[in-house]
N, C-alpha and C positions, 0 to 999 in steps of 0.2 A: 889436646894436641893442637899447635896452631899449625892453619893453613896458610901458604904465600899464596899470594894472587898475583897471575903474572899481569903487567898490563898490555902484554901483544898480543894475549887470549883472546883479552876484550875489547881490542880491536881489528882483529880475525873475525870473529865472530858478526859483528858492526857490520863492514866492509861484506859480511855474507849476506844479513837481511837487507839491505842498499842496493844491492846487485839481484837480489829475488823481486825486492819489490818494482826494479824497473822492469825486468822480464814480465812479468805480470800484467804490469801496466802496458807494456811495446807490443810486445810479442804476441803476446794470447790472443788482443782485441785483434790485430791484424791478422791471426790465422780463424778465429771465427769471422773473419768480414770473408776470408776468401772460399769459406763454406756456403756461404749466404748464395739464395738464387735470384733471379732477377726481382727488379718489382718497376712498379710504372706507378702514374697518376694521371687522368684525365681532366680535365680544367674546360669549364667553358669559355670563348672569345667572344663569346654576347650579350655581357652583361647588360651593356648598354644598349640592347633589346630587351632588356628581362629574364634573359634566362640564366639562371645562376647553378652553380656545378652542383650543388643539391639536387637538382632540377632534373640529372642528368642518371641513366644507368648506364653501368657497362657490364657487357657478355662477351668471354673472350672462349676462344675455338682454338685447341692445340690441334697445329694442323700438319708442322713437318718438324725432323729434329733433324739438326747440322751436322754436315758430312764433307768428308771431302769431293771438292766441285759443286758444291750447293746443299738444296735442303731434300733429304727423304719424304716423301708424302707417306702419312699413317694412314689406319685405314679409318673411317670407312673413304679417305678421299682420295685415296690411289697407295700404288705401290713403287712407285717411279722416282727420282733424280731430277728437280726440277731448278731453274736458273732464269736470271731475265737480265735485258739490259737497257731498258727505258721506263720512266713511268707510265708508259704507256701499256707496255706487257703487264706491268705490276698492277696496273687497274683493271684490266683484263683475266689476269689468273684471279685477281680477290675474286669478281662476279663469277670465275666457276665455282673456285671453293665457297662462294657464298652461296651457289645455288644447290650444293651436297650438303653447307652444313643448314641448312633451314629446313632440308624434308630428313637427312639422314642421321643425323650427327646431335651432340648433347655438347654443350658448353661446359669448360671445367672450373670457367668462374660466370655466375649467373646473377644479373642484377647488384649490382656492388655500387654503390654509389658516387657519383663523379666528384671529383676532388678529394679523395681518400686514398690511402697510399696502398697499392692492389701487390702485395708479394709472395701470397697463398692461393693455390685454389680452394674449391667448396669444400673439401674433406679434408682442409688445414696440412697438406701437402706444400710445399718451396714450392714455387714455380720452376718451369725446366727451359733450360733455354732452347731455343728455338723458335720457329715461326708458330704468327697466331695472327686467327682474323680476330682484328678487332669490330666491335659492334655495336655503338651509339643509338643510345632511344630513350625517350621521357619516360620519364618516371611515372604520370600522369596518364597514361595511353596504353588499354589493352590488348587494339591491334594496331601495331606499330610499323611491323611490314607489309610494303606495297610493290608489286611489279610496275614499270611505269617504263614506258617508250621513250628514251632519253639519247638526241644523238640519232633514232634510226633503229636504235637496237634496246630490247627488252631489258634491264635493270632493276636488281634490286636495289629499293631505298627502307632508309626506319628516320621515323620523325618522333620529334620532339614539339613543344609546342607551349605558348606563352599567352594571354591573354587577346593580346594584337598579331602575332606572327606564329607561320609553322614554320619549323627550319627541318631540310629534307640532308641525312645523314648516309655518305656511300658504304659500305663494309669496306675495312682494309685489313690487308695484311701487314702485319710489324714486326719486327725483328725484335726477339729479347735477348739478354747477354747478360751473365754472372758477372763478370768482370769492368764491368759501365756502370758509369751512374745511374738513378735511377732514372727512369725514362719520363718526362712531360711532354703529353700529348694535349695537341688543342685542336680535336677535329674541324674539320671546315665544313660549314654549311651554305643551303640556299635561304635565307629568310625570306619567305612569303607573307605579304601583309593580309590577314585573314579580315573579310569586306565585313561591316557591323550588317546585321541582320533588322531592316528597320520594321516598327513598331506598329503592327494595323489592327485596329479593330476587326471584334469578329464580329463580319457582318454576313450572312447569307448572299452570294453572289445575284443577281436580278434574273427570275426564268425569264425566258424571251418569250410575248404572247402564244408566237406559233409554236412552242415549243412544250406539251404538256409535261408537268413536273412527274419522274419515276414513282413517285409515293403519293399518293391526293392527297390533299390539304386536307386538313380538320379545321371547320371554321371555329373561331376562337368561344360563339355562342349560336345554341340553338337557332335554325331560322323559323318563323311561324310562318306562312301560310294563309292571309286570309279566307275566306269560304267565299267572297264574291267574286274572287278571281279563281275561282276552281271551276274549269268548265263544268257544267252541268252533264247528267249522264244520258239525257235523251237525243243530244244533238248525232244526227248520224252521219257515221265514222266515212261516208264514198267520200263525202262535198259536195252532194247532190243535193237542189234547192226544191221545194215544198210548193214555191207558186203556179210552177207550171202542172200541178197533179188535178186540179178540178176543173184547170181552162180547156184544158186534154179532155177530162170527164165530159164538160158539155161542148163541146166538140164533135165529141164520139157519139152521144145522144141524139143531137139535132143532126147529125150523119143516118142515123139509124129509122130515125122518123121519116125523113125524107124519102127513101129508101124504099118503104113499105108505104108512102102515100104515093107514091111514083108506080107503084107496083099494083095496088088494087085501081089504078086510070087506067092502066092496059090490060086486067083483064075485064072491067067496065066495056072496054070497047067490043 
């Protein structure tokens, strides 16, 4: 039996895989991009000191999620409705929340290396939008944070550090958003030129005469001692001298004769 083939079938059909493959292609990418949660990247601005984004870690701190009138504080760093309207406030709120998330709190992306694109936290969770402190510190450096008197007022900083320079790094707060590109951040530092430590021999510092040394010395060789310079053992220990002991003696003698030839003329008489 033959079959007719219409030719409107077969381009019915046509016209239906042409129209799926655009949806596919338009559509779908656009509805998984507006699934996607935030993501950022940190960058260094010092190369031309040395320090290259490699160089760099970041620890980020979920800290409030978006509401209306502002951001919620989670816990452990409050429970409150918070808002600012200068950078001034805004550097002020980081150093509280900087000073709950450093004794309290656990970051939810920890050490992740600078210049790499950050859109998961550590348990491969999408990032959530909302506020986060951010946290800059070498990769290089075990204790990275430092309280330090800055201004008048106590501060925290975390440094990073290059063979010639520290660079001292504030904690901020930054806003993430699903619907933004992604974010590039190029935190600002202080570069401190770190002073070369110059080169001394090790020499033993000079005791002062009048000053005897804690430990006696060990002379480097036995000393000997000749025997003609060892006082002898008969000399006696007062300091009393020897010549006047027999001029005394006959002294006292020729006192004593005297004495008794004086004595037998009076009773002669």
């Amino acid at each position: 039996m033959n079959r007719i083939h219409n030719p409107k079938t077969g381009l019915r059909v046509l016209v239906i895989l042409i129209l799926s493959a655009i949806w596919l292609t338009v559509f779908l990418p656009s509805a998984g991009a507006a699934n996607e949660g935030p993501s950022l990247r940190v960058r260094s601005s010092y190369s031309a000191y040395g320090l290259r984004d490699d160089m760099l870690l970041v620890d980020l701190y979920f800290v409030a999620s978006p509401v209306d009138g502002g951001y919620l504080l989670t816990e452990p760093f409050g429970n409150r409705i918070i808002t600012w309207s200068s950078n001034r406030e805004l550097a002020d709120l980081s150093q509280s929340v900087a000073t709950i998330a450093f004794e309290k709190a656990e970051p939810v992306v920890s050490g992740q290396r600078g210049g790499s694109v950050i859109d998961s936290d550590d348990a491969g969770n999408p990032l959530r939008e909302g506020l986060y402190l951010l946290v800059v510190r070498g990769a290089d450096m075990a204790d990275y944070v430092s309280r330090e008197r800055i201004n008048g007022e106590i501060t925290y900083v975390t440094y990073a550090r290059t063979e010639d320079y520290l660079f001292r790094f504030l904690p901020t707060l930054i806003i993430l958003k699903a619907d933004e590109d992604r974010l590039e951040i190029e935190p600002k530092a202080d570069p401190i030129p770190i002073e070369p430590t110059p080169d001394t021999p090790d020499i033993p510092p000079d005791v002062p005469p009048d000053v005897p040394p804690d430990v006696p010395i060990e002379p480097d060789e036995p000393i000997d001692i000749p025997d003609e310079n060892v006082p002898p053992e008969e000399l006696p220990i007062t300091g009393q001298l020897w010549w006047p002991v027999p001029v005394l003696f006959v002294l006292g003698a020729v006192m004593i004769t005297s004495g008794l030839v004086l004595r037998r003329k009076d009773h002669g008489r």
